[in-house]
Every structure is written in structure tokens, then in C-alpha cells.
C-alpha positions in Angstrom: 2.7 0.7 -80.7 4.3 3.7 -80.8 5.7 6.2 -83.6 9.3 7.5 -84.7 9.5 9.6 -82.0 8.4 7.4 -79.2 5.1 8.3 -78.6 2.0 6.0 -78.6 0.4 6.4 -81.9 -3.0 8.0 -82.2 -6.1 6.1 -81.8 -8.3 6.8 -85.7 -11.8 7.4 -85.6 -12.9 7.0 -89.0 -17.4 8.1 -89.1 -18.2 7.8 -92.3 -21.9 8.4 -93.6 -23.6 7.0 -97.2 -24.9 9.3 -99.9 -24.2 12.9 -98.3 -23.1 15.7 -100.7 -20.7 18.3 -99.6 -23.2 21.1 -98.9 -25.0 18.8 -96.5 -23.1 20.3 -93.7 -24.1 23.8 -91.7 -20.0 24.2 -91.8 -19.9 24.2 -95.8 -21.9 27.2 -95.9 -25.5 25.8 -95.7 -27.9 28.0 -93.8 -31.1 25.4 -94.1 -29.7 22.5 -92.7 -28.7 22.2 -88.7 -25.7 19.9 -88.1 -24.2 21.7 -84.3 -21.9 18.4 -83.7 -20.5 18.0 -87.3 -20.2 22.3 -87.4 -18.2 21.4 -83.8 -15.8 18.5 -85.4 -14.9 20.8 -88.3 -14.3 24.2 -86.0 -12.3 22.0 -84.0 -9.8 20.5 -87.0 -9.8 20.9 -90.6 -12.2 21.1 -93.4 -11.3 19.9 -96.8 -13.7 22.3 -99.2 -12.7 19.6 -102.4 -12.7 16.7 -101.3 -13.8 14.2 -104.6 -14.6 10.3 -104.1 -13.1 8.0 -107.1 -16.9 6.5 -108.6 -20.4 8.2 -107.6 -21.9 4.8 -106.2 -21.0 2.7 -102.8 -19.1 0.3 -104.0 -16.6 1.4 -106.5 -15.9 4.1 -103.9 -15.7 2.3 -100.7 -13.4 0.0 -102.2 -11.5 3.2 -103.4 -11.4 4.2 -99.5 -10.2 1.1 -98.2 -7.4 0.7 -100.4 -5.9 3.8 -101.6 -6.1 3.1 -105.5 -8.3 4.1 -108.3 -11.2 2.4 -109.1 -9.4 0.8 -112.9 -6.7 -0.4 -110.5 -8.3 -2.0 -107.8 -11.4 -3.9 -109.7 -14.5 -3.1 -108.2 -15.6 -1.4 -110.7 -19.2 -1.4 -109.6 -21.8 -2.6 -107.4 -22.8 -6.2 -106.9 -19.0 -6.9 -108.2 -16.0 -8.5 -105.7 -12.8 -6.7 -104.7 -10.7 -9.0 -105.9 -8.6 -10.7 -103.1 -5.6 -10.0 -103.3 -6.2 -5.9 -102.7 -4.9 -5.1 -99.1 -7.0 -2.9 -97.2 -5.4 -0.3 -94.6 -7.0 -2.3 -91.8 -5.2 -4.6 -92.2 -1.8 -2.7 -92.2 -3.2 -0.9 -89.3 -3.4 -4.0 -87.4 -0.3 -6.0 -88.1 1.2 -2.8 -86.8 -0.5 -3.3 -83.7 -3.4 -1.5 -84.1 -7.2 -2.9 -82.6 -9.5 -2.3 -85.7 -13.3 -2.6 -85.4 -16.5 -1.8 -87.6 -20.2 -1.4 -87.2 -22.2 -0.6 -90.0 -21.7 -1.0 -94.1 -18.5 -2.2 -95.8 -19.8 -3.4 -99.4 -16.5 -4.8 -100.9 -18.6 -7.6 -102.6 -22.3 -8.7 -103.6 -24.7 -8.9 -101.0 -28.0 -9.0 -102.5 -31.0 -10.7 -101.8 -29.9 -11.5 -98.0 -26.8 -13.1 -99.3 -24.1 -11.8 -96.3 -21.3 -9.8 -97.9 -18.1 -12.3 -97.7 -14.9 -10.9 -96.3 -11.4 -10.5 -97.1 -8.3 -10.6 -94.8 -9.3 -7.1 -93.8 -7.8 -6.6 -89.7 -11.0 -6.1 -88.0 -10.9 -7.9 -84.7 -14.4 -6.6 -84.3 -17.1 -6.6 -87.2 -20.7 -5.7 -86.9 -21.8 -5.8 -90.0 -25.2 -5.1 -91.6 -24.8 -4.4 -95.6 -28.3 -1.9 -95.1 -31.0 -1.8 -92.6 -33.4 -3.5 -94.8 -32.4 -6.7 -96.3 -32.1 -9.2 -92.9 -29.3 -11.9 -93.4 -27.9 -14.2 -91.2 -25.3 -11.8 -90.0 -27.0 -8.2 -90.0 -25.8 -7.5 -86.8 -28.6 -4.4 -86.3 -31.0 -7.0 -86.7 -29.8 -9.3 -84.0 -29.6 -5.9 -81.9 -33.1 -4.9 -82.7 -34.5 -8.4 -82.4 -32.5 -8.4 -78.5 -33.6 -4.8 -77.2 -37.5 -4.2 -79.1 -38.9 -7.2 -80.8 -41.9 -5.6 -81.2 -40.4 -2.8 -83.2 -38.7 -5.4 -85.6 -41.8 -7.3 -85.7 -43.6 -4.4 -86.8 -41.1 -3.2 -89.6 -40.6 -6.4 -90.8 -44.6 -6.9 -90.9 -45.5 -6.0 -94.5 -49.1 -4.8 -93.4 -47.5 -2.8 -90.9 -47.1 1.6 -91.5 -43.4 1.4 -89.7 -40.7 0.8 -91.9 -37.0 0.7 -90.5 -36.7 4.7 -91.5 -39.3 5.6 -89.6 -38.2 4.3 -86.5 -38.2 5.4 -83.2 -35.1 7.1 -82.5 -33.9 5.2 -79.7 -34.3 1.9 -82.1 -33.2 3.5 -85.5 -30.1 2.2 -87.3 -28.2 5.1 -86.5 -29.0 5.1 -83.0 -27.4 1.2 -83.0 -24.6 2.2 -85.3 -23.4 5.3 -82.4 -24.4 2.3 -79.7 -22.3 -0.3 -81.0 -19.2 2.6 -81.9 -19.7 4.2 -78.2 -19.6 0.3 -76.8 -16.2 -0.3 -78.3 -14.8 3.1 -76.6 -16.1 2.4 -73.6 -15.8 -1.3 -72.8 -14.9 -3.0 -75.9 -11.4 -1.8 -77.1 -8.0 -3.4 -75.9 -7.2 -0.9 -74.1 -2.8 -1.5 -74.4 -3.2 -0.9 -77.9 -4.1 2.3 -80.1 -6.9 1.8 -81.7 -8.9 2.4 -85.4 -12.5 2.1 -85.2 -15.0 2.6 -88.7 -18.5 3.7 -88.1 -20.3 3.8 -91.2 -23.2 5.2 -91.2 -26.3 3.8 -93.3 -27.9 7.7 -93.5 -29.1 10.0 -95.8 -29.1 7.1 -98.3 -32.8 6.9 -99.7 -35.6 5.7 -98.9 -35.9 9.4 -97.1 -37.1 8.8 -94.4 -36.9 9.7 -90.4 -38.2 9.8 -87.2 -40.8 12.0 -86.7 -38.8 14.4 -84.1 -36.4 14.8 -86.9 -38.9 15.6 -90.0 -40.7 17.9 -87.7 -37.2 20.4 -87.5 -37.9 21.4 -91.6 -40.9 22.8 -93.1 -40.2 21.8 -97.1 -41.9 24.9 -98.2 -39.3 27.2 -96.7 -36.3 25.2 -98.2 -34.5 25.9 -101.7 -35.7 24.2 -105.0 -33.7 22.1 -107.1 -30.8 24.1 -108.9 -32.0 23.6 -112.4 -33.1 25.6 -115.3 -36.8 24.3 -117.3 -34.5 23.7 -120.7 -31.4 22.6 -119.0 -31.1 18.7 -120.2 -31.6 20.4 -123.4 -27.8 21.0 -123.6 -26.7 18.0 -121.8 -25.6 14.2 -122.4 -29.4 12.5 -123.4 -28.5 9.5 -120.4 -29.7 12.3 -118.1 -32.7 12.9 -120.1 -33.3 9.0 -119.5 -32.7 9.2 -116.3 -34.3 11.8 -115.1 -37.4 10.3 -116.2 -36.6 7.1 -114.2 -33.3 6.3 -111.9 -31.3 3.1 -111.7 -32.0 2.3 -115.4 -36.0 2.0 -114.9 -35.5 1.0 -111.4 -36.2 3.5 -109.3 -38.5 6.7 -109.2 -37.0 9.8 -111.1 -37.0 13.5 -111.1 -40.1 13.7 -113.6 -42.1 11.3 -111.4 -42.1 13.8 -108.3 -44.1 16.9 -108.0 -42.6 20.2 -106.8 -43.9 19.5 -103.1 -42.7 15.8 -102.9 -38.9 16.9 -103.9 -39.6 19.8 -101.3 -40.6 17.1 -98.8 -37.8 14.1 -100.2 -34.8 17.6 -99.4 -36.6 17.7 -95.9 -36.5 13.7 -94.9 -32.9 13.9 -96.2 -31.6 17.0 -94.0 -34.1 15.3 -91.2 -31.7 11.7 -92.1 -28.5 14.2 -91.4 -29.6 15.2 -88.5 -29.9 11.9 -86.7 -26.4 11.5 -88.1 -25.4 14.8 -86.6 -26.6 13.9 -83.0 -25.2 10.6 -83.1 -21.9 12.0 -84.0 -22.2 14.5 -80.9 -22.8 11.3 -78.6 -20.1 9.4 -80.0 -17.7 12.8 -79.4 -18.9 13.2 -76.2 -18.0 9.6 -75.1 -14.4 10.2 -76.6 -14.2 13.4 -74.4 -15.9 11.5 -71.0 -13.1 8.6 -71.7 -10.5 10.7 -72.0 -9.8 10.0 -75.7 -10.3 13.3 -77.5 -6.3 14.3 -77.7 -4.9 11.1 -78.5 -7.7 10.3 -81.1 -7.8 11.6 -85.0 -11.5 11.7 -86.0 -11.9 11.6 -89.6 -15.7 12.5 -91.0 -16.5 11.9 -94.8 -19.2 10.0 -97.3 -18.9 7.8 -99.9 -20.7 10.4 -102.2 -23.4 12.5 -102.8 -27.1 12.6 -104.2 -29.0 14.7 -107.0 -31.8 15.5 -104.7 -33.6 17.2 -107.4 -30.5 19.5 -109.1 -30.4 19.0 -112.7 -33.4 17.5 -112.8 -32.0 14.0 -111.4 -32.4 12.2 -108.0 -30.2 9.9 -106.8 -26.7 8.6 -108.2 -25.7 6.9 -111.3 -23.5 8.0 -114.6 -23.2 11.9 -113.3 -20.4 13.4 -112.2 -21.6 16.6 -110.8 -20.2 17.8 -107.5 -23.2 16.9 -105.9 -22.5 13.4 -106.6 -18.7 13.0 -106.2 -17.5 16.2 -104.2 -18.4 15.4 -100.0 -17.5 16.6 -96.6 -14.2 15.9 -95.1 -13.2 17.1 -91.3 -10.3 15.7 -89.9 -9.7 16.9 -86.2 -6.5 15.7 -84.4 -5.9 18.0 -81.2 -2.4 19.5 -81.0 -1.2 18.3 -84.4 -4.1 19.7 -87.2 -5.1 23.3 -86.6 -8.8 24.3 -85.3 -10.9 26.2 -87.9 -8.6 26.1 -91.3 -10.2 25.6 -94.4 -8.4 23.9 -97.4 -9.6 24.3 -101.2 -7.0 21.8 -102.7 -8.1 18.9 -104.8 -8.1 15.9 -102.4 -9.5 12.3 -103.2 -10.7 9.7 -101.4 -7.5 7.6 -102.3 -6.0 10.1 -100.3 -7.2 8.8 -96.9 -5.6 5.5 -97.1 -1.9 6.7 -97.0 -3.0 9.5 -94.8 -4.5 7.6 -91.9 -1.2 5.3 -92.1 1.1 8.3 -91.8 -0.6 9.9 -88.7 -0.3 6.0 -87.8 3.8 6.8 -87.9 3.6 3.8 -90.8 4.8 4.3 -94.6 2.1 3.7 -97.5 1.9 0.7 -99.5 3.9 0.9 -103.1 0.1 0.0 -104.4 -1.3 3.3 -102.7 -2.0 5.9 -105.3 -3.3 8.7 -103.4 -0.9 10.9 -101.0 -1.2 11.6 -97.5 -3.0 14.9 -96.2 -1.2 15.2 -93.2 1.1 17.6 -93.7 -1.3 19.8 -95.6 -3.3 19.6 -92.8 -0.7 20.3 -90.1 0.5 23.1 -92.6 3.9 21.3 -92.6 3.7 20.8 -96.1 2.2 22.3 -99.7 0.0 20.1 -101.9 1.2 20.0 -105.1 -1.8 18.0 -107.1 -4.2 20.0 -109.1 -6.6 17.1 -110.3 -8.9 14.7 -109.0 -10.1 11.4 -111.0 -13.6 10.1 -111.0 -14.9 7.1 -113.0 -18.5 5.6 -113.3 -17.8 1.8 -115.2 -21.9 1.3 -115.7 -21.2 1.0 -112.0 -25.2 1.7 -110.9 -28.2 -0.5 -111.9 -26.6 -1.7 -115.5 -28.0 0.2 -118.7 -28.1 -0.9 -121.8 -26.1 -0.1 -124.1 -23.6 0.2 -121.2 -23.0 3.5 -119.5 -19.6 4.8 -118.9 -18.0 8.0 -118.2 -14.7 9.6 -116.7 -14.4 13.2 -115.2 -11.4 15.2 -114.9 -11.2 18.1 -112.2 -8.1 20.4 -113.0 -8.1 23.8 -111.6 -11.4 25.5 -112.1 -12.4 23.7 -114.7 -14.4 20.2 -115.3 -14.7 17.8 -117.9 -16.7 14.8 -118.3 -16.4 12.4 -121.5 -19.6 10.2 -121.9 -17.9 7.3 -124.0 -18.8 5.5 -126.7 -17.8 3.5 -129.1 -15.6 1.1 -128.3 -16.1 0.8 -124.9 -20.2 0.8 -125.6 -22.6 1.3 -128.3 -23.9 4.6 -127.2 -22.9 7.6 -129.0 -19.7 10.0 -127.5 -20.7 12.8 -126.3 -19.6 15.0 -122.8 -19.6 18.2 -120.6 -17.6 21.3 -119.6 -17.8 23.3 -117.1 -16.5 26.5 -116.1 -16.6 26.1 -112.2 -15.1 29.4 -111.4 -18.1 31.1 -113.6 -20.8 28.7 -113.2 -20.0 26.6 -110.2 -23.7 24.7 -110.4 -22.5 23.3 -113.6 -25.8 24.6 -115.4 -23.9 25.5 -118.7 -22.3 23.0 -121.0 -19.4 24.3 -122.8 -19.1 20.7 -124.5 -19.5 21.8 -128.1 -18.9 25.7 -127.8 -16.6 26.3 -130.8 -15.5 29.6 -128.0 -14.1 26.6 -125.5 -13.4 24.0 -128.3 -9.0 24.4 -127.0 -10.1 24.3 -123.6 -11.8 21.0 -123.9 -9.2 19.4 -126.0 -6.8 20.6 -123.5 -8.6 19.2 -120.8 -9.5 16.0 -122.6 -5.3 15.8 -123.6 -5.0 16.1 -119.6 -7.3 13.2 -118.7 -5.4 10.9 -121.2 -1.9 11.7 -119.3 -3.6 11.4 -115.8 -5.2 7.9 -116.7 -1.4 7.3 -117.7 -0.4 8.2 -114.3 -2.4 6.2 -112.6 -2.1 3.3 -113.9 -1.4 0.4 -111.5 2.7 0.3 -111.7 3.2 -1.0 -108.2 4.7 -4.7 -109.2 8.7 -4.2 -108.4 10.9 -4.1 -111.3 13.5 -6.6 -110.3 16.0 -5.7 -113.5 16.6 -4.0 -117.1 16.2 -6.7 -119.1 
């Protein structure tokens, strides 16, 4: 395959990791945490400062990735829920373009609880290693099958309820990130058809809870000597009261929440979770190494990003759910492409995950689909272009562990500022309330201007804005075929 100019297109590396916020990184600016290989891959391209996922849990989001559109367009509109089947993923343009498309890891375009195995659309991959988590065995977890094959006494072990191993607390050389750079540096080495350009997805099951690592890994943090939680004592005093509720438990009662921990065992959950990145982080450096050992580092685009973020303590909240703060929907995104995107830039536009979709099919030399909605980064990142957008979308559809009265709210980026309606009635039975933030005065979203009569214009301005955006986006791809 080659592009408009006659030149082989560019393989697409696409790592992708599950539940890492956008100050997880050494590169964003965070002293505490180590990450040398991701700090490399973003020195060495582009890293996008804003980058906003479409919903704060896997689902919705993933689905978001995988096919350019907004989460009220394309269906899945939370977890446990189907995309519906007749969404096109990129893959699959990728490959009836010529293009050898594999995946080891996540996907979670459809139900897979209970060891039910996740069903599959038309979706391009030629090769698919799929394993929904590391925990729940089906059939087809394919890092089961691998464990099982090279230490069957570690899976008999984690798998042993009696037993003090658990799958996080792996060795590292038989942890789920381990297998998921294995089966990634496998397909660069040996299993790739090597006449055609290829897009490999690594997804990455880590920092997702339970928080926890190999002991080499939790030994590299001492929780004492890393920040607290960004909060204030009073602070849910002045916000929505669904954080109030779930502070004191996550998931709608299923989970542990923020008023459940003491002040060490947050300390200690912050350390597992930069220890969890860190595996990530070396993993990544093995997988760029074998792209620089096979000679694939110029003609491959490596694209790093996560499907969204976790509370880990700020605002008095753990996990995901309703929120919309940036630690939940704002994550890392490097894109290095040698020759083409320049080394060491920083951009602080608004990008979106829905972004990706068109972007990865540009630097493919392919046009997006009419049913994309995001627009390509390329020539942002090559600095052949401006970026016009000023907004980015997020939606949460009682997309977690279901509430009742149903959750839902919808945030607005725009500029520096941040609004976030908690709905009610019609579309549930709780009461309408929101937040507003002030990101280029309080950019830890501590203060909520929601009903300062001092911001009472800004808010309805922003709140008008959100009504003409969920206009724009609206699903209009069907072809008009006349007037009348």
C-alpha cells in the first residue's frame, strides 16, 4: 500500500493503557512518578497537553476511539452495552486498504461479564489476542492460555482462592503487561506480513484498580513522601450531592470509596498505581526498542494514550463514574512519527479522542469516513496546519455501575472554562443541579461557580454553548440524496 505520493504508508503503533490520568506521565510535569520510556516517546514526537476522552468509563470511550463519533451517536453509551453493528471501526478501513491489523489486550465494544467472551464485530484484525481483563478466565482470554503454557504454577496459584498471589501481584516476567509487550514485540518480530504496512493495538490492562504490582515496582515509591489528594475538608460541601454519595462508596455501593480509606492507605493505593505505570513504562521501552532493533522506528507512527483517568483520592472520590473532572476525562497523548511530527513540541489545543480515528487514517494517506466526527491531528502536529476547535464534549449516560434514580451528566470544555450539567428531570428523577469552573484561576476545579450570582452570564453562556455543540454533533452522516 502506498500513499498519494508514492511512498509506502506508515506502519501505526497504537499503545494504549486503561485508567491513566494525564499527570500520570514524568513528561506532563510530574516530578513523583518515573516513566524514562514514555518521557523518551514524547521528547521524541508530540505531546498533546488537552487531550479529553468522549465518557469517563472503558466502554463508552473505547467505542468513541475506535470509531471517531461521540458517544450519543455511536450507541454505547455505557458498559455492559453492545456497539451496535453496523458502526465501522478504523481497523477495518485500515485493512481493506491493505493494512495487517492486530491486537493483544482489551477491546470492550460489548458485555463480557461473568466469563462470557466479548463477541466481535467486522473489526479488520487478522490477529486478535484478546483477554477482556486479567481476572475473569473465559474461553478465549488469550493471557490465560499464555500463562497456563509458560508458568502453570503461577496461574494455579492466582487462580487458587486460598492462595496470597493474585494476578497483580505477579512476578514480572509472568504479569499481564509483561504478556501484553510479548505478544506486541511477537507480532514485530515474527508475526507481521511483512509486504504490507502494518497497524498493531496494544492495550494495556494497567493502572486500572485493583492497585496492585510486583514487588520490584512498589518498592521504587515510599507513599509517605508522595502528594495527598487535592481536596479541601468542606469541598463536597459546594458540589453536586452524587459525589457526596459516592465518595462514601464507588460504583453505586459497589466498590470501596474515598471515606472507607485512611490517609496512609490512599498514600499506599497513589503508590501501587504509579508502581502499575511503571511496569507500563518499561514495557513500552521493550516494545520501542524492538521497533528500533527491526528497523521499524522511521517508518512507524507510535501513538500513546488512555481511555481515561482515575480520582485517586482528589475530590474526595476514587475511581471513575458520573465526574467529569480532568482527572477523569483529560489523558496523555504522544504521537511520534520520525521525519514528519516534530521532536519535543507541546500542544494546548482542545483535542478528543474522536480525533484519533480520522487522524490515524490521514497519516494512513486514506480520507475519513462521512460518519467520523472528530478531525485529524496531523497537520497540527506536523505544524502544517492551525486547529481551529475550541471545545471538547464529554458525556457520562449512567455509563458506570447503574444508580438509581439514573445518573447522567454532560461537560462542556470551551477555552478556559468548564461546565458540567448534572441532569434531571426528564431524563431522571434526580434533582438538576452542576459545576463551573474557572480553569485558568483554579485549574484543580476545587471552586464551584455553579450558583455564583458573580458568574450566573458565564454559566448561561456556557450552558447556551453546550446546547449548539450537542447540535453539531449530532449524527448527520446519512447522504441526502435530494430537496424534496
Amino acid at each position: 500500500m502506498t500513499t498519494a505520493t508514492g511512498r509506502r504508508s506508515p506502519n501505526i503503533l497504537l499503545i494504549c493503557t486503561d485508567q491513566q490520568r494525564f499527570s500520570a506521565l514524568g513528561a506532563a510535569g510530574n516530578a513523583e512518578i518515573e516513566t524514562p520510556n514514555l518521557d523518551r516517546l514524547a521528547n521524541e514526537g508530540t505531546l498533546f497537553e488537552n487531550c479529553y476522552v468522549q465518557n469517563p468509563v472503558c466502554g463508552p470511550s473505547r467505542a468513541s476511539l475506535m470509531t471517531g463519533r461521540y458517544v450519543h451517536s455511536h450507541g454505547l453509551w455505557a458498559n455492559g452495552v453492545a456497539l451496535p453493528s453496523h458502526e465501522r471501526l478504523f481497523t477495518k478501513d485500515l485493512a481493506e486498504a491493505g493494512y495487517d491489523c492486530g491486537l493483544v489486550g482489551k477491546l470492550h465494544l460489548a458485555a463480557c461479564f461473568g466469563g462470557r467472551t466479548e463477541p466481535r464485530l467486522d473489526d479488520g484484525f487478522r490477529v486478535f489476542r484478546w483477554a477482556h481483563d486479567p481476572y475473569r478466565g473465559s474461553s478465549e482470554n488469550a493471557y490465560h492460555r499464555w500463562l497456563r503454557a509458560h508458568r502453570p504454577d503461577l496461574y494455579e496459584a492466582a487462580t487458587d482462592p486460598g492462595s496470597d498471589l493474585t494476578f497483580d501481584t505477579m512476578p514480572t516476567s509472568a504479569h499481564y503487561s509483561r504478556w501484553i509487550a510479548e505478544e506486541t514485540i511477537s507480532f514485530l518480530r515474527q508475526d507481521r506480513e511483512r509486504d504490507k504496512p502494518f497497524c498493531f493495538i496494544a492495550n494495556f490492562f494497567d493502572p486500572h484498580h485493583g492497585f496492585g504490582a510486583p514487588q520490584e515496582y512498589l518498592d521504587r515509591y515510599d507513599p509517605a513522601r508522595l502528594s495527598r489528594p487535592v481536596t479541601t475538608p468542606d469541598e463536597l460541601d459546594g458540589k453536586p450531592p452524587i459525589y457526596t454519595e459516592a465518595s462514601q462508596r464507588s460504583y453505586a455501593g459497589h466498590a470501596k470509596g474515598y471515606a472507607e480509606y485512611t490517609a496512609d492507605e490512599l498514600q499506599e493505593v497513589k503508590a501501587a498505581y504509579y508502581a502499575m505505570v511503571g511496569l507500563v513504562d518499561d514495557e513500552v521501552g521493550r516494545i520501542l526498542d524492538t521497533l528500533e532493533e527491526e528497523g521499524l522506528t522511521e517508518s512507524t507512527v507510535v501513538v500513546f494514550t488512555s481511555d481515561h483517568g482515575e480520582m485517586l483520592g482528589d475530590h474526595r472520590l476514587m475511581l471513575k463514574g458520573p465526574m467529569l473532572y480532568d482527572v477523569a476525562v483529560r489523558v496523555p497523548l504522544l504521537i511520534r512519527w520520525p521525519g514528519h511530527v516534530p521532536a519535543g513540541e507541546r500542544h494546548g489545543e482542545l483535542v478528543q479522542w474522536v480525533d484519533l480515528a480520522p487522524t490515524l487514517l490521514e497519516i494512513a494517506g486514506l480520507d475519513a469516513s462521512p460518519a467520523h466526527q472528530g478531525e485529524s491531528l496531523l497537520g497540527l502536529a506536523t505544524g502544517q496546519a492551525g486547529w481551529t476547535r475550541d471545545w471538547a464534549l464529554a458525556e457520562y449516560r449512567d455509563s458506570g455501575h447503574p444508580y438509581d434514580p439514573p445518573v447522567h451528566t454532560t461537560m462542556l470544555r470551551h477555552e478556559s472554562w468548564k461546565v458540567v450539567v448534572h441532569h434531571g428531570e426528564p431524563a431522571t428523577g434526580r434533582a438538576r443541579t452542576g459545576e463551573l469552573y474557572d480553569l485558568a484561576r483554579d485549574p484543580d476545579e476545587l471552586n464551584n461557580l455553579w450558583d455564583e450570582p458573580a458568574h450566573a452570564a458565564t454559566r448561561a453562556r456556557m450552558q447556551e454553548r453546550l446546547l449548539d455543540v450537542l447540535v453539531a454533533t449530532e449524527d448527520r452522516s446519512a447522504r441526502r440524496e435530494a430537496f424534496w
